[in-house]
C-alpha positions in Angstrom: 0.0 0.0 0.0 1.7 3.2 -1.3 0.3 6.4 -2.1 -3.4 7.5 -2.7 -5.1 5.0 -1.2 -9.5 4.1 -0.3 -8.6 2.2 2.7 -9.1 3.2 6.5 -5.4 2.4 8.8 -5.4 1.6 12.2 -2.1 2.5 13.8 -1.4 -0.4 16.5 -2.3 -4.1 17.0 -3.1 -4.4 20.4 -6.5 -5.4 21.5 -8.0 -1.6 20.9 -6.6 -1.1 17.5 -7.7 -5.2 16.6 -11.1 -4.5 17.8 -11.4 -1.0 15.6 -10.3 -2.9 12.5 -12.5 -5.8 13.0 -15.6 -3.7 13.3 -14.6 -1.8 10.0 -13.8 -4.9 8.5 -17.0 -6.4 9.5 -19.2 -3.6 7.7 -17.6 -3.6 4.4 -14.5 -1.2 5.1 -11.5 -1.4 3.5 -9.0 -1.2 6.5 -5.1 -2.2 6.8 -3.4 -2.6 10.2 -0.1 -1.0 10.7 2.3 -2.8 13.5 5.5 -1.8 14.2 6.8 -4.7 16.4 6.3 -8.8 14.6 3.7 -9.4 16.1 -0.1 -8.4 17.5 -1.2 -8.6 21.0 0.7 -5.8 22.7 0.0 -5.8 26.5 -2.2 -8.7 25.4 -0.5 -11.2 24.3 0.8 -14.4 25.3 5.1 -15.8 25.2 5.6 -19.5 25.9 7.8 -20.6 28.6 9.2 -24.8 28.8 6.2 -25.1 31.8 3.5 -23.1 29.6 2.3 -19.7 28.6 3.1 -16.5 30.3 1.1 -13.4 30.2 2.7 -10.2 28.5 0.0 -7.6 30.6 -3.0 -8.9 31.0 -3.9 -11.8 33.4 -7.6 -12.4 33.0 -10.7 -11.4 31.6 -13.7 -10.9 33.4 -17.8 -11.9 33.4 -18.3 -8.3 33.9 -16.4 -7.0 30.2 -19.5 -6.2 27.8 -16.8 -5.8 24.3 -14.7 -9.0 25.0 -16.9 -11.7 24.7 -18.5 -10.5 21.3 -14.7 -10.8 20.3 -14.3 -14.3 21.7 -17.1 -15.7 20.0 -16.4 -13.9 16.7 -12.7 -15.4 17.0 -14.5 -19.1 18.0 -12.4 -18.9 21.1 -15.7 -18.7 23.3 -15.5 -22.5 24.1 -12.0 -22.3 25.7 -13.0 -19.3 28.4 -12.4 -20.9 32.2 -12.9 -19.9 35.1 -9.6 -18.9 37.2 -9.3 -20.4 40.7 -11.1 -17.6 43.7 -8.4 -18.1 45.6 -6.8 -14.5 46.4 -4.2 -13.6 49.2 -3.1 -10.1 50.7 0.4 -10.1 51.7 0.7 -7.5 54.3 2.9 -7.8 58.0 5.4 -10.4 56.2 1.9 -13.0 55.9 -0.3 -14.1 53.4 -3.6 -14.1 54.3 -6.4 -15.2 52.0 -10.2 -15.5 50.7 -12.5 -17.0 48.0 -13.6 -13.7 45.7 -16.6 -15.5 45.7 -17.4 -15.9 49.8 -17.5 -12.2 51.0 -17.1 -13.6 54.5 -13.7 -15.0 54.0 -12.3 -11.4 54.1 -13.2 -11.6 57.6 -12.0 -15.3 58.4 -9.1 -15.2 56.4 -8.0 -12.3 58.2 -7.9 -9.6 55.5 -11.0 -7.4 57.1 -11.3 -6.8 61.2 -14.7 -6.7 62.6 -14.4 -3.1 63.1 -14.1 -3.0 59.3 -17.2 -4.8 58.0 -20.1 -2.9 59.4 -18.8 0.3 57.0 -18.2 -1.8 54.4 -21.7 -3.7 54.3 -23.5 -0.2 54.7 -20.7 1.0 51.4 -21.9 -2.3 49.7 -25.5 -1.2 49.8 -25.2 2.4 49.1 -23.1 1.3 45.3 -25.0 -1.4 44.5 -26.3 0.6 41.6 -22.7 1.0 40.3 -23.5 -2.4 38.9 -25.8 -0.5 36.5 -23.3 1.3 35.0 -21.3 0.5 32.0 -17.6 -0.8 33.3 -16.0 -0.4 29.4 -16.7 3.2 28.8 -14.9 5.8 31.1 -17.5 8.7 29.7 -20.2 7.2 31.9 -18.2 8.3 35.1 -18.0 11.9 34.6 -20.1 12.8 38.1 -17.1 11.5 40.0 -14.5 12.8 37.8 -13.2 15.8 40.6 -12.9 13.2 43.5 -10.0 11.5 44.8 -9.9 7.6 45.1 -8.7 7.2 48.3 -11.2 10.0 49.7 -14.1 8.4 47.9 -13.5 4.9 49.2 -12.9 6.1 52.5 -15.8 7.7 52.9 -18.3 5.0 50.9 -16.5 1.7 52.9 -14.0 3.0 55.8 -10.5 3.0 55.8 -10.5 -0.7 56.9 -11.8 -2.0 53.8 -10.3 1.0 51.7 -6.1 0.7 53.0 -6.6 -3.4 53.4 -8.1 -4.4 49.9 -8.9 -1.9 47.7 -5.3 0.0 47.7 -3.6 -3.6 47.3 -6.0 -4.3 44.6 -5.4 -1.0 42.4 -1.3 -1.4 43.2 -1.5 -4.9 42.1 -3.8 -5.1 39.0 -2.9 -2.0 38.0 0.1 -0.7 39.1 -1.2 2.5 40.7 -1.7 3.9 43.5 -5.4 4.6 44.9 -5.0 8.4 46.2 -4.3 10.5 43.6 -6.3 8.4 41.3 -10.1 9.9 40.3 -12.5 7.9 42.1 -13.9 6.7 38.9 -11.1 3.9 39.2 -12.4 2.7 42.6 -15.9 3.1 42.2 -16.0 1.1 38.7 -13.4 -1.7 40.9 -16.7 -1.5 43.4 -19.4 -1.9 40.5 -17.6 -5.4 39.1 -17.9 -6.5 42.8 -21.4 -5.9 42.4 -21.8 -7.5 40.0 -20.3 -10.8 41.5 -18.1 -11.1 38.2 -15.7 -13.7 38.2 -12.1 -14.0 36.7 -11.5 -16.1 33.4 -8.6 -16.7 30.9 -8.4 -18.6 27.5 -6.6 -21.5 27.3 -3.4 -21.4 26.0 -3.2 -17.7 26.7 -5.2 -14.3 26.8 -3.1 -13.3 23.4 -5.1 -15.9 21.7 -7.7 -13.7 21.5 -5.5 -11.6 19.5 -3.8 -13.6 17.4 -6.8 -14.7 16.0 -8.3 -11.5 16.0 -5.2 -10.5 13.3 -5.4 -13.4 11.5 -8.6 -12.3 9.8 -7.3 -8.6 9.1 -4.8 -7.3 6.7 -2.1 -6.4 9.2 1.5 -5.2 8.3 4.4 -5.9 10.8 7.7 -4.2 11.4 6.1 -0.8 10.1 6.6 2.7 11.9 4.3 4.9 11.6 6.5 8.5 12.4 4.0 10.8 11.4 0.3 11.6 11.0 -1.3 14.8 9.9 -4.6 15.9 9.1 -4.5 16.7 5.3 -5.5 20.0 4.6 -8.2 18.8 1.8 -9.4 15.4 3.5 -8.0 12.5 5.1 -4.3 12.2 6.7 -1.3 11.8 5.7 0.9 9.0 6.8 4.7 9.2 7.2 6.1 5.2 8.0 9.2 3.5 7.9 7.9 2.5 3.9 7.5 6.1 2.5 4.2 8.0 2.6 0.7 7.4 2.9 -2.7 9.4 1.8 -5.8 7.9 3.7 -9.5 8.6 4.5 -9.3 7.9 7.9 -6.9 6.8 10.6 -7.1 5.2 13.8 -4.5 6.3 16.4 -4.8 2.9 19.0 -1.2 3.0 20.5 -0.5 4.3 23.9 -0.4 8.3 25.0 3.5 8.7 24.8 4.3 7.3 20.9 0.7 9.0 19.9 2.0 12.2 20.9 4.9 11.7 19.6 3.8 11.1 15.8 0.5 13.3 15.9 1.1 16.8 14.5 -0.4 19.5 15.5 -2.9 18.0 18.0 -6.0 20.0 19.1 -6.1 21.4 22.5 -8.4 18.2 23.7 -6.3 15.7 21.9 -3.3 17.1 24.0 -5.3 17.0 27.3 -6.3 13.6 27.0 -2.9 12.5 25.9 -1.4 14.1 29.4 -2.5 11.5 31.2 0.8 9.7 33.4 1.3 5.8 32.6 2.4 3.3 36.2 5.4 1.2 34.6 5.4 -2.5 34.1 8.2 -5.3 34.9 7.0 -8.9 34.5 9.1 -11.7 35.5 7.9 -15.5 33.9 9.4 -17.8 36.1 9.1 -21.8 35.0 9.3 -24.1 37.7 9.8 -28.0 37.0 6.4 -28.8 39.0 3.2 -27.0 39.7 3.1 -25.7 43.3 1.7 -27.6 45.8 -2.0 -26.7 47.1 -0.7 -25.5 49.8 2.4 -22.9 48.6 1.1 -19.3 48.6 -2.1 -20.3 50.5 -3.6 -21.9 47.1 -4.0 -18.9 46.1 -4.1 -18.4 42.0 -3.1 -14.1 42.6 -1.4 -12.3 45.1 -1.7 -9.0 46.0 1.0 -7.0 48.3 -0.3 -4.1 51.1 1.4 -0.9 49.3 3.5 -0.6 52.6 5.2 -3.8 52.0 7.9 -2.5 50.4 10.4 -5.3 49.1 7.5 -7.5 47.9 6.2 -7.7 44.0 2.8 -5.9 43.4 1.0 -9.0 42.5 2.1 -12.8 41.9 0.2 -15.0 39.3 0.0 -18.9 39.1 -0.5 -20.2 36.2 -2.0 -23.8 37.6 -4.7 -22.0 39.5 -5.5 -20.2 36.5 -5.7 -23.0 33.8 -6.1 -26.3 35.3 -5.4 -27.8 31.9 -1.6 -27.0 32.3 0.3 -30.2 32.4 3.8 -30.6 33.7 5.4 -27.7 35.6 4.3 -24.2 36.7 4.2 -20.4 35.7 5.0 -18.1 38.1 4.3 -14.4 36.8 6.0 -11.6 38.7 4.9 -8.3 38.8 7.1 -6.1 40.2 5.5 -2.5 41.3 6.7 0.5 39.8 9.6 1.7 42.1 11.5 -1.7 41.5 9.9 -1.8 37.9 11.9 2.3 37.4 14.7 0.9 39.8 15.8 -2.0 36.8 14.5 -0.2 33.9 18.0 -0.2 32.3 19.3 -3.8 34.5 20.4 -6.8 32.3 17.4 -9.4 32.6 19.4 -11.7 35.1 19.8 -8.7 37.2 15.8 -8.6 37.0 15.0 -12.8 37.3 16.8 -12.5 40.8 15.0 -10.0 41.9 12.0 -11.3 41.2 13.0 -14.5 42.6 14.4 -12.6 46.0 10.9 -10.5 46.4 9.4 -14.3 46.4 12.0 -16.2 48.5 10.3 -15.6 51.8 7.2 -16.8 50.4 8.6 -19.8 48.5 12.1 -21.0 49.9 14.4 -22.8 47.5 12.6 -21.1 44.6 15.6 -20.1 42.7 16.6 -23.7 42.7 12.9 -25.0 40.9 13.1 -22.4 38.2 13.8 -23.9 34.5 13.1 -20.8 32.2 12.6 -17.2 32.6 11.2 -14.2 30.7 11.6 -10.7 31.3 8.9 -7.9 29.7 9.2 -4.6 30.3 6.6 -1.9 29.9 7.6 1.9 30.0 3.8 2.5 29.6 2.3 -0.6 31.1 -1.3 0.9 32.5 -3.0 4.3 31.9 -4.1 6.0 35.3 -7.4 7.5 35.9 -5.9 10.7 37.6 -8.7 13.6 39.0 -10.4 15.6 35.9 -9.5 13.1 33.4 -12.7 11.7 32.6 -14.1 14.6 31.7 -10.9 15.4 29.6 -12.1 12.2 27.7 -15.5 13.3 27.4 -15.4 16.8 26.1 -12.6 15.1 23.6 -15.4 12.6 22.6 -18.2 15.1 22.1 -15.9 17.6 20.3 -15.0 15.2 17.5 -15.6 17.0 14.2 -17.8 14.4 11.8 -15.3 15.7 9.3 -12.5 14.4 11.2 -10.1 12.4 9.5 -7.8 11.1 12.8 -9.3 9.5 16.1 -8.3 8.3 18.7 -8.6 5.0 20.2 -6.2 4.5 22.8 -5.9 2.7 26.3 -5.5 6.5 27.7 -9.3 6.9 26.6 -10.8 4.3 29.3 -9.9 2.4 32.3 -6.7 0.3 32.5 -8.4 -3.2 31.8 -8.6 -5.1 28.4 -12.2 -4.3 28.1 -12.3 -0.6 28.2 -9.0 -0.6 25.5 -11.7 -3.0 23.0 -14.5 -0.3 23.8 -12.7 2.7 22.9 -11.3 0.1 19.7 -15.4 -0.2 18.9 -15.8 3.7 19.4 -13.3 5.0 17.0 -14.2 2.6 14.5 -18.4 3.1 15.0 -17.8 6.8 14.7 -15.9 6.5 11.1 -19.7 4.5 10.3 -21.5 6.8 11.7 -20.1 9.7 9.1 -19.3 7.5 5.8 -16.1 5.9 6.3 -15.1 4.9 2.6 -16.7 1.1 2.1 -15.3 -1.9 -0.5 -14.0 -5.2 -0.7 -11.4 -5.9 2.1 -8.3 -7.7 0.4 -4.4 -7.8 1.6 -1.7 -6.2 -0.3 1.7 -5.2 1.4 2.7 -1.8 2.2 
């Protein structure tokens, strides 16, 4: 593809830009995919380790996500959805202690809640049970929350029991963020899953199934650049890659705030405000382990989650055994370390990183280092958007003030909350707003750059 050309381009193959170009491709667009690593999947996506898959970002879907599962079944990957083990632990005073997400009362037996701690957080429960109403994928539909702080908001709806003991360990650990500072729309959406009672799934074989298969039905190009995009002056953009120059109807910017501002010229004063918002790092450790874990190492628990105050320990542990029961063999242990350590070995060789990872879990597991087979390292300068104070409404006005003329949108994870879901939505936005105002149609075929 060189030149002139009908077809729409999606800038990015990670779950937001696949899901754009699968909707335009469904509806009779013409629409090419431009990727500048070899492969699709960004944070979603899957590397195989000796014992079994390790995932790249993302550790599970949810029953709550509303985009996903259309994805899943378009893909024919609906059938190999499971259900990931409830067992959860907190580590906090040097201990595990752990509950079932799906037996409420086992935050008080397992010791993560006090007594003192559950009557506000029963009387919390009841007052946000209508968060379960609201849509989880779309940030836009947070906007009356947008100038509170997280921390404040959870204190005040669930006490600070509830709030410092779960909810802070949860957004470091899933996330990568920390709870004040963040807008409360991050907590109270957290709150409306709860609510919900969703569970925790995966795909067998991987999350960056979904992906793969999701490219495999699209025209995507690998190992392209895109270095600039500009609004042509008559209509369209114009492209600037790695293989010369491109004239387009439309484009689809679904890469992350940081390269998106760096290749999007002269971007209106809401494009810039939404692409402020600050990224948490990420620093994943895959450690393979000749045997799965025994049921009772880490408590059985399939995640761990670290109290923020715990400073030497990762910000979340995944086991791959209690999240795929299929797994034969040995184990995946996935180590995420939180940002400090994560900025702390940015630049360290990756067997500088694996002991880390493998001292932050030595207390926990003793002799760990001497079970480990295979090891992966995956670094993430811009692993999870935050949801800081005023940014939803930053999203919204940028939303509402699209131009129907407008030849560039935006689609990135900076749009929505930091979980696959809300990526695919903003995928499904960009793409159903090119519909909406005549994106150019035809026959979809392939034809390289």
């Amino acid at each position: 593809m060189t030149g002139d050309t009908g077809r729409v381009v999606v800038v990015g193959a990670g779950i937001a830009g696949l899901t754009a170009a699968h909707r335009l491709a469904g509806a009779g667009i013409e629409v090419t995919v431009l990727e500048a690593e070899r492969r699709p999947g960004g944070r979603m996506s899957t590397l195989d380790l000796d014992a079994g898959p390790m995932e790249c970002g993302a550790q599970f879907l949810s029953t709550g996500y509303a985009v996903i599962p259309d994805l899943l079944a378009a893909s024919g990957l609906a059938g190999q959805v499971v259900p990931v083990s409830g067992r959860t632990a907190i580590l906090t005073g040097g201990r595990l202690r752990g509950f079932a997400t799906d037996r409420p009362a086992s935050l008080l037996s397992g010791g993560v809640l006090r007594a003192r701690d559950i009557p506000p957080a029963v009387r919390g429960a009841m007052r946000t049970r209508r968060l379960a109403d609201r849509r989880l994928e779309d940030l836009g539909h947070w906007a009356d929350l947008d100038g509170l702080d997280g921390h404040a908001w959870a204190v005040a709806h669930f006490g600070r029991g509830l709030t410092d003991r779960l909810l802070a360990p949860t957004v470091l650990g899933l996330y990568f963020l920390d709870l004040a500072g963040t807008g409360a729309a991050l907590a109270a959406s957290l709150t409306g899953f709860t609510a919900r009672r969703a569970r925790a799934m995966t795909v067998r074989g991987g999350l960056g199934r979904l992906t793969s298969a999701l490219a495999s039905g699209l025209d995507v190009e690998y190992g392209v650049r895109v270095e600039r995009v500009a609004r042509d002056d008559g209509a369209g953009a114009v492209l600037d890659t790695s293989r010369g120059r491109l004239r387009v109807p439309a484009v689809v910017l679904a890469t992350p705030a940081r390269p998106t501002a760096a290749i999007l010229a002269a971007p209106t004063p809401r494009e810039r405000s939404v692409l402020a918002v600050p990224y948490s790092p990420g620093l994943l450790v895959g450690l393979a382990l000749r045997e799965p874990l025994s049921p009772e190492e880490l408590g059985g628990a399939y995640g761990i989650l670290a109290d923020p105050h715990e400073a030497s320990a990762p910000a979340a542990v995944a086991v791959l055994s209690r999240a795929d029961s299929s797994t034969s063999g040995g184990d995946v242990l996935t180590v995420m370390l939180r940002p400090s350590a994560a900025r702390a070995l940015r630049a360290a060789a990756d067997p500088m990183v694996r002991g880390a990872a493998v001292d932050a879990l030595a207390p926990l597991l003793p002799g760990l280092a001497g079970r480990v087979t295979d090891a992966r390292v995956v670094r993430w300068d811009q692993a999870m958007p935050s949801v800081p104070v005023g940014h939803t409404r930053a999203v919204t006005a940028y939303r509402a003030g699209v131009s129907p003329a407008d030849a560039v949108l935006l689609a990135g994870d900076y749009l929505g909350f930091p979980w696959t879901d809300s990526a695919a939505f903003n995928g499904r936005w960009a793409a159903d707003r090119l519909l909406a105002h005549g994106a150019p149609r035809g026959q979809t075929t392939r034809h390289p750059i």
